[in-house]
C-alpha positions in Angstrom: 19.9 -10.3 -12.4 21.5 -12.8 -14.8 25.0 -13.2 -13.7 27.3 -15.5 -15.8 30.4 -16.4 -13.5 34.1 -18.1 -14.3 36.2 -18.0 -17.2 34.5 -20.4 -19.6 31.1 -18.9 -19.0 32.1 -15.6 -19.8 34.2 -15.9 -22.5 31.7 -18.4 -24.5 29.4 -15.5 -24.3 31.4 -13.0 -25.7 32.5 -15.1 -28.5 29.0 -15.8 -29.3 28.0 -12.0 -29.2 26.0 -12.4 -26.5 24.9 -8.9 -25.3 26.6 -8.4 -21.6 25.9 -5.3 -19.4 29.2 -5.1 -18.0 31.8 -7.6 -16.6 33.9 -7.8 -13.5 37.0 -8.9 -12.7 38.7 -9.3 -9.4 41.5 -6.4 -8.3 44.9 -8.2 -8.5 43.7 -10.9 -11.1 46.3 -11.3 -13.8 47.2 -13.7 -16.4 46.6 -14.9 -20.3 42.8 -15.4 -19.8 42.2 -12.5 -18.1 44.4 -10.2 -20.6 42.2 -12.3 -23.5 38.9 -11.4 -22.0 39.7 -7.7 -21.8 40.6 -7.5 -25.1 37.5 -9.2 -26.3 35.5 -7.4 -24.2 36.9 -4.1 -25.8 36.5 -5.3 -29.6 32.5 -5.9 -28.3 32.4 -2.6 -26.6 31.5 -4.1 -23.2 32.3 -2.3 -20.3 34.9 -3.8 -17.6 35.5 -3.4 -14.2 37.9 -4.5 -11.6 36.3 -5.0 -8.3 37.3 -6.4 -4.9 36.2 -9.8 -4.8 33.6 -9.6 -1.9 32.2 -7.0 -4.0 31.8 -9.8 -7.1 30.7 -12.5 -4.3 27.6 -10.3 -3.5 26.6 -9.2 -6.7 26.9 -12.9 -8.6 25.8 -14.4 -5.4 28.9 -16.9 -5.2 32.2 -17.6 -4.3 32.6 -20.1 -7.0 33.4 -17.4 -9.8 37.2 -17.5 -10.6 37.6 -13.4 -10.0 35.6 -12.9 -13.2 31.8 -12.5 -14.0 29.1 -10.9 -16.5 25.8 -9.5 -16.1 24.0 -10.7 -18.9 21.8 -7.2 -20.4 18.4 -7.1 -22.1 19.4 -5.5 -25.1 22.5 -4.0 -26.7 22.6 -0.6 -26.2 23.4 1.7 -29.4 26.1 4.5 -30.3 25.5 7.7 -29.7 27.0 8.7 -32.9 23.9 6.4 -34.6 21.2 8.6 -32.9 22.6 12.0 -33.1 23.0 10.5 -37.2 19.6 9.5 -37.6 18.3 12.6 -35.8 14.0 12.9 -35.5 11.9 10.5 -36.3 10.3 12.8 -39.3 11.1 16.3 -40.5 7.8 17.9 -38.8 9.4 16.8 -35.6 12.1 18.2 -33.4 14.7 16.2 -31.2 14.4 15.0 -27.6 16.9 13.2 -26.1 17.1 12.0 -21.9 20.3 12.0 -20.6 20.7 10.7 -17.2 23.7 11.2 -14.7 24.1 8.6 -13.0 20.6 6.9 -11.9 21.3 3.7 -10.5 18.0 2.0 -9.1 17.3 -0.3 -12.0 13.4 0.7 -11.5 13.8 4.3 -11.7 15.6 3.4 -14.9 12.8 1.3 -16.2 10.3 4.1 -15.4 12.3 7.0 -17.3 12.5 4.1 -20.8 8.8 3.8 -20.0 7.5 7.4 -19.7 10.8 8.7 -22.6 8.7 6.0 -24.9 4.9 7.5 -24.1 6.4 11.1 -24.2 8.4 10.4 -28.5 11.9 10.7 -26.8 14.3 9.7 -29.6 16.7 8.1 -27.1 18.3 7.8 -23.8 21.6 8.6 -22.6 23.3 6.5 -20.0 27.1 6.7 -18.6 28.9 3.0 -18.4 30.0 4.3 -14.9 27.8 4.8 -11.7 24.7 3.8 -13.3 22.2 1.2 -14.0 22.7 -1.1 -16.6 20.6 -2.4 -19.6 19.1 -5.6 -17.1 15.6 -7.7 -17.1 15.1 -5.6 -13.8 15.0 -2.7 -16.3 13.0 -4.5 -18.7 10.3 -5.0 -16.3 10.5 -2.1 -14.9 9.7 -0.4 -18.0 7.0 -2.4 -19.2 8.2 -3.6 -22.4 9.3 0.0 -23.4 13.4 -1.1 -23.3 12.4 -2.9 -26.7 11.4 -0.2 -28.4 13.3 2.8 -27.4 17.4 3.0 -28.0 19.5 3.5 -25.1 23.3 4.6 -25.6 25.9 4.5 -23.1 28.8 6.1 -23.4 32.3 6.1 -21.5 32.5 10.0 -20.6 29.1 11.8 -20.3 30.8 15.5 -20.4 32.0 14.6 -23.6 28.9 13.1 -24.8 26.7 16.3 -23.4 29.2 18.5 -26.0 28.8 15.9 -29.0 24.9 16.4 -28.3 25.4 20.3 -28.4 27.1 20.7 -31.5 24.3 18.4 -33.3 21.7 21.4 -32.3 20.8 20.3 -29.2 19.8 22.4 -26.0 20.6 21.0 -22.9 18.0 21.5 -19.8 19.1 20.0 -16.7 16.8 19.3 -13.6 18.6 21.4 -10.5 16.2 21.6 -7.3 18.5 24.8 -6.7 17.8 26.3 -9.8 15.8 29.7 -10.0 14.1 29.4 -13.3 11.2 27.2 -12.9 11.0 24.1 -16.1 8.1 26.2 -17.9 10.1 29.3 -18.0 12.3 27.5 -20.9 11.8 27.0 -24.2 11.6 23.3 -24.8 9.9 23.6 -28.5 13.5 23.2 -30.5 15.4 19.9 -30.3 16.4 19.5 -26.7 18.1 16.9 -24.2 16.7 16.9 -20.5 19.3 16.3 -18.1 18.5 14.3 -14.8 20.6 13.5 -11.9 21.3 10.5 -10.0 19.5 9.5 -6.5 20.4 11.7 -3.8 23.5 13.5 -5.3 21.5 14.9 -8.1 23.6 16.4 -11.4 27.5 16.3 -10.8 29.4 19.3 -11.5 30.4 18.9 -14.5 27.5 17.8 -16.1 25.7 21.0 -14.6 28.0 23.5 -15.8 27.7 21.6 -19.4 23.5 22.6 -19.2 22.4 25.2 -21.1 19.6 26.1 -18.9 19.0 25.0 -15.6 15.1 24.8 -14.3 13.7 23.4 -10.9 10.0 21.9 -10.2 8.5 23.8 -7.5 7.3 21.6 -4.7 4.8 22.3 -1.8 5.5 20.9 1.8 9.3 19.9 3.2 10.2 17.8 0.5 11.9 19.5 -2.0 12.9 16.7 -4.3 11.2 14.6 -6.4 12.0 11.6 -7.3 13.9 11.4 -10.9 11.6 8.6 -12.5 8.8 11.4 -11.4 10.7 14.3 -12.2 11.7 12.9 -15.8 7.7 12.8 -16.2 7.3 16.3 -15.4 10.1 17.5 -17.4 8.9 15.4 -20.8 5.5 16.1 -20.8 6.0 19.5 -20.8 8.0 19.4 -23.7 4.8 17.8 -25.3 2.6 20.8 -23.8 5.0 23.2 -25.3 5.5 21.6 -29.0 1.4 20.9 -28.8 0.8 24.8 -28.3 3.6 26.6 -30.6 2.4 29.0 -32.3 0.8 28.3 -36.1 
């Protein structure tokens, strides 16, 4: 990951709207700069976080960072407001969004861009919070897809989940506790899947903000899949379904 680290670094690329993940600033650091790069930060729409220190010696890899530091991101992500606008590609189609709560493994990210692309997803939805961000490890991971397929992130998912509802869409999460198996819903109208983070799966919140919530049957003691593979199950059966509705 490209980490930019100290004052000077960070606030040259802001002021040269350099496209930044996220930045980081030590707990307890205060002062004029500090205050200025927030504000700058907020007028680009860059996430900020205050960290402990150690936490922003591992992730830059050094001590020599002055309590602040950016990951530099692979693209800008868009507005949510821009994609629910713009809605489907063409009239003949409808809309599918993925919205993801809370994945976190860079790859897995990657993978979901890569198989949302192949599958005519018209976006994916990312929190700033508990989640991966927009880096080259998720450029790789998803083979070149990141270039081609917008990715919003937005500052309250919940909120986000009800913008997405009033524009006419269904939301589907993925719940492995869920009765209703994913073919048993109607995926055919505009929809956005809903996947959960590793290991915890969907928060609360965002589960009680589904519409419908479906499982993937699984054979043997493992009852999860993983969420790069479950995002492929869940999109191409929304291409089975809109491939077979009725003429």
């Amino acid at each position: 990951m490209n980490w930019l680290t100290g004052f000077h670094a960070v606030e040259e690329a802001l002021t040269a709207g350099r496209a930044l993940d996220r930045i980081v600033i030590a707990r307890g650091r205060h002062g004029d700069r500090v205050e200025a790069i927030v504000r700058l930060a907020k007028s680009r729409s860059v996430p900020v976080r205050f960290e402990d220190r150690q936490q922003i010696d591992r992730v830059a890899g050094t001590r020599e960072h002055q309590g602040v530091a950016a990951l530099a991101a692979a693209k800008p992500a868009v507005e949510l407001e821009d994609i629910l606008r713009a809605g489907p590609k063409n009239a003949a189609e409808n809309g599918l969004l993925v919205i993801l709560d809370g994945v976190e493994d860079p790859h897995n990210l990657g993978a979901i861009v890569r198989t949302a692309l192949a599958a005519g997803a018209n976006a994916v939805i990312i929190p700033e919070r508990r989640a991966a961000g927009l880096t080259d490890t998720v450029e790789r991971a998803s083979a070149g897809a990141l270039a081609h397929l917008p990715v919003a992130r937005v500052k309250n998912l919940v909120r986000a989940m009800e913008e997405m509802k009033e524009a006419g869409y269904w939301l589907v999460g993925l719940d492995e506790r869920a009765e209703k198996r994913y073919t048993e819903v109607d995926l055919k109208g505009p929809v956005g899947i809903v996947l959960g983070g590793e290991g915890e799966g969907l928060h609360e919140l965002t589960r009680k903000r589904c519409d419908f919530l479906v499982s993937v049957p699984t054979a043997g003691p493992v009852r999860s899949l993983n969420v790069s593979v479950a995002a492929g199950v869940m999109l191409f059966e929304v291409i089975r379904q809109r491939q077979h509705r009725p003429s």
